[in-house]
C-alpha positions as CSV (number, residue, x, y, z in Angstrom):
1,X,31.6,-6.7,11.6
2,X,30.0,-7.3,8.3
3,X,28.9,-4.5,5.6
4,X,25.5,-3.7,5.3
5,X,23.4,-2.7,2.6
6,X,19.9,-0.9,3.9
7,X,16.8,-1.4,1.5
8,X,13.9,0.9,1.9
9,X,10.3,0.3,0.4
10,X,7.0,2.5,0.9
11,X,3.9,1.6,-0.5
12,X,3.2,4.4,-2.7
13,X,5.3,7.5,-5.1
14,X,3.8,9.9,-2.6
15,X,5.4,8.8,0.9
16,X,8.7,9.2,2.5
17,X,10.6,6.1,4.0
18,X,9.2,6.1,7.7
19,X,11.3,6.4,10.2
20,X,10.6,3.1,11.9
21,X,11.8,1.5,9.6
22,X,15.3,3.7,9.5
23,X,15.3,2.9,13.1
24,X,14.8,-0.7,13.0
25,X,17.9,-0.9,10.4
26,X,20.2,1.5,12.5
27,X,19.3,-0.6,16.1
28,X,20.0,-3.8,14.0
29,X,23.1,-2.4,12.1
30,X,24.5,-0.1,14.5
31,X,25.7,3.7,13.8
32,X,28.7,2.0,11.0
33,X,28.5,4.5,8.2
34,X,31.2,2.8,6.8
35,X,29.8,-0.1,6.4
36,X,26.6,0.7,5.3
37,X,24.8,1.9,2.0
38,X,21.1,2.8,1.8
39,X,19.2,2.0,-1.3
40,X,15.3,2.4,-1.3
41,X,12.4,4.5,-1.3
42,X,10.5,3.0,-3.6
43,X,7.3,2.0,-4.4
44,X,5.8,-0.1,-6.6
45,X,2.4,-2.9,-6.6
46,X,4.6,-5.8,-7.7
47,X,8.3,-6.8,-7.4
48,X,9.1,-6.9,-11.2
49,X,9.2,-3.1,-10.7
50,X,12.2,-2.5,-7.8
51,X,14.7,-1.9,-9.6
52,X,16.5,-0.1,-6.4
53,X,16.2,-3.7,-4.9
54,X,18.1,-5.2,-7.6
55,X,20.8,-2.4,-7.7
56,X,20.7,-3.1,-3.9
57,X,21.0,-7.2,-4.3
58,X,23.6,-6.9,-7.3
59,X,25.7,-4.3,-4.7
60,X,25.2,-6.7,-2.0
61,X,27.0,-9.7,-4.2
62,X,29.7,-7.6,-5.5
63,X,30.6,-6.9,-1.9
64,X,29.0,-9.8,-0.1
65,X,27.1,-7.7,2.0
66,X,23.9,-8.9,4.0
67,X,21.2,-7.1,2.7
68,X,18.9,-5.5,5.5
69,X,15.3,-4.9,5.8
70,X,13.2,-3.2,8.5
71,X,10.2,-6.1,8.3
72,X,9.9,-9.2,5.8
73,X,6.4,-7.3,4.2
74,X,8.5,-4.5,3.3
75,X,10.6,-6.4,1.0
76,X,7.6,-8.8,-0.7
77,X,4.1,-10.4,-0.1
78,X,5.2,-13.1,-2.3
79,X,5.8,-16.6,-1.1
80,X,8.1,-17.2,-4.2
81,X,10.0,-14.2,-4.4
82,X,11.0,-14.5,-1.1
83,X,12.2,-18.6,-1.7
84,X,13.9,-17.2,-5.0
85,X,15.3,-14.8,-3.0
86,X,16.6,-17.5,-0.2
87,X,17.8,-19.8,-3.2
88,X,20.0,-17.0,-4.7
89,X,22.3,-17.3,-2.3
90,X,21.6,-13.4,-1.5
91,X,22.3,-12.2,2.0
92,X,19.6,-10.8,4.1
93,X,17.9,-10.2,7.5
94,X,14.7,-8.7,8.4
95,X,15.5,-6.0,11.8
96,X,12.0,-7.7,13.1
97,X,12.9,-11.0,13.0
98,X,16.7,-11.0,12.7
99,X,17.2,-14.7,13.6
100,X,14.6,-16.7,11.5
101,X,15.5,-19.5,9.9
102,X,14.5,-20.4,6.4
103,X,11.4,-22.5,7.7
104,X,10.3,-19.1,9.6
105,X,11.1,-17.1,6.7
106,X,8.7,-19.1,4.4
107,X,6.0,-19.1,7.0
108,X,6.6,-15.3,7.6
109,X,6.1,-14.7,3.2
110,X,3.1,-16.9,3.6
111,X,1.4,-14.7,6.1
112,X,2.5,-11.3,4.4
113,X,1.2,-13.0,1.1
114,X,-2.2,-13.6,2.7
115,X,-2.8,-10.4,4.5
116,X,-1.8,-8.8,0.5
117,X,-4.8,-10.8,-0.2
118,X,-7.1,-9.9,3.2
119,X,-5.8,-6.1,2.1
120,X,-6.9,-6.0,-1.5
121,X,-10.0,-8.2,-0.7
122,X,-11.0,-5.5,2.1
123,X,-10.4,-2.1,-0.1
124,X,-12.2,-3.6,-2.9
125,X,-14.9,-4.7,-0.7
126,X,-15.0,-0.4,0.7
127,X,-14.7,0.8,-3.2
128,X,-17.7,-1.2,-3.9
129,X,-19.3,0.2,-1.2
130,X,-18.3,3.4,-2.0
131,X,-19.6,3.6,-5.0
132,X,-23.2,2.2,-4.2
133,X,-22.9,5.4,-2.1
134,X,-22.4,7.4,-4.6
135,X,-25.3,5.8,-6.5
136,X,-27.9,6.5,-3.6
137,X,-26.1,9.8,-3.1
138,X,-26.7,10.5,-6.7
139,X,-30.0,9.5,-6.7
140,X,-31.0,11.2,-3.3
141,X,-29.2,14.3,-4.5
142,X,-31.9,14.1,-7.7
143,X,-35.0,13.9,-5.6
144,X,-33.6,16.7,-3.7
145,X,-33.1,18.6,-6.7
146,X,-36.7,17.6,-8.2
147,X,-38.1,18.3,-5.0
148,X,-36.8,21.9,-4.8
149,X,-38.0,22.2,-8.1
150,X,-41.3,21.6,-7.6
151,X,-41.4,24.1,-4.1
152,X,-40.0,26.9,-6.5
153,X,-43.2,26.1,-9.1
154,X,-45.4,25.9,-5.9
155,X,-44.3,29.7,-4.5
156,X,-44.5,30.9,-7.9
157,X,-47.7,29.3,-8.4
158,X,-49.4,28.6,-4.8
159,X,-52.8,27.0,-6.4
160,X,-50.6,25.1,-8.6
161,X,-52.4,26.4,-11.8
162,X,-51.3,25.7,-15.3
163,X,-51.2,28.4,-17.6
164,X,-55.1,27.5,-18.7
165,X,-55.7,28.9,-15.3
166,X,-57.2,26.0,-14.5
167,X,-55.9,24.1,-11.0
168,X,-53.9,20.8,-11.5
169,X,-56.0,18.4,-9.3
């Protein structure tokens, strides 16, 4: 029986930890409250910025405790900080893949790096769609506007007359 130390990550400030990922550390870890501690819940783009992970990973070498993660993406997308990670000497298992090897975890990083990629590549892709929308919203929304514009001048004035009194034709 080893002591665990749970680490927690969501994507952004405004959600909770999900509670798959509780689940996947509590079937991997067992119900031990003893010999667990739970540090997470927090977002951030890049891995520079956790600084609950490296409360979590200085915790974990105080006590040599394995450090535990529901999936591998939830930790990084980065190649390298995953084989700085693994050359630290740090502790840890991922509940989804609990007995990779270092060769599986590096080919595990590499995939989660390139679907970061795929990810950003695809919503910048929908942005950019979404705002030639707009544009040809915008722009439909105008020739609405002018076209009401002109029915309002054409029920004030049905023969379309200018103030000469003479028609426009």
């Amino acid at each position: 029986m080893g002591v665990y130390i749970a680490y927690y990550r969501v994507s952004t400030d405004r959600q909770r930890i999900s509670g798959a990922q509780r689940a996947a550390v509590l079937r991997h870890i067992g119900p031990r409250p003893a010999r667990r501690r739970v540090y997470g819940g927090e977002s951030g783009k890049k891995h520079t910025n956790r600084l609950q992970l490296l409360t979590a990973l200085q915790e974990c070498g105080r006590k040599k405790a394995t450090l535990v993660i529901a999936k591998l993406d939830r930790l990084a997308r980065n190649v390298a900080f995953i084989s700085a990670l693994m050359e630290s000497g740090a502790e840890f298992v991922c509940c989804d893949n609990p007995h990779a090897n270092r060769l599986m975890l590096h080919m595990l990083a590499a995939f989660a790096e390139h679907e970061r990629e795929q990810i950003s590549q695809r919503t910048k892709a929908a942005l950019t769609r979404w705002r030639h929308w707009r544009r040809v919203s915008d722009l439909q929304q105008d020739r609405v506007r002018e076209q009401r514009r002109c029915l309002m001048n054409y029920r004030k004035d049905p023969l379309n007359r200018t103030h000469s009194g003479k028609p426009i034709l």
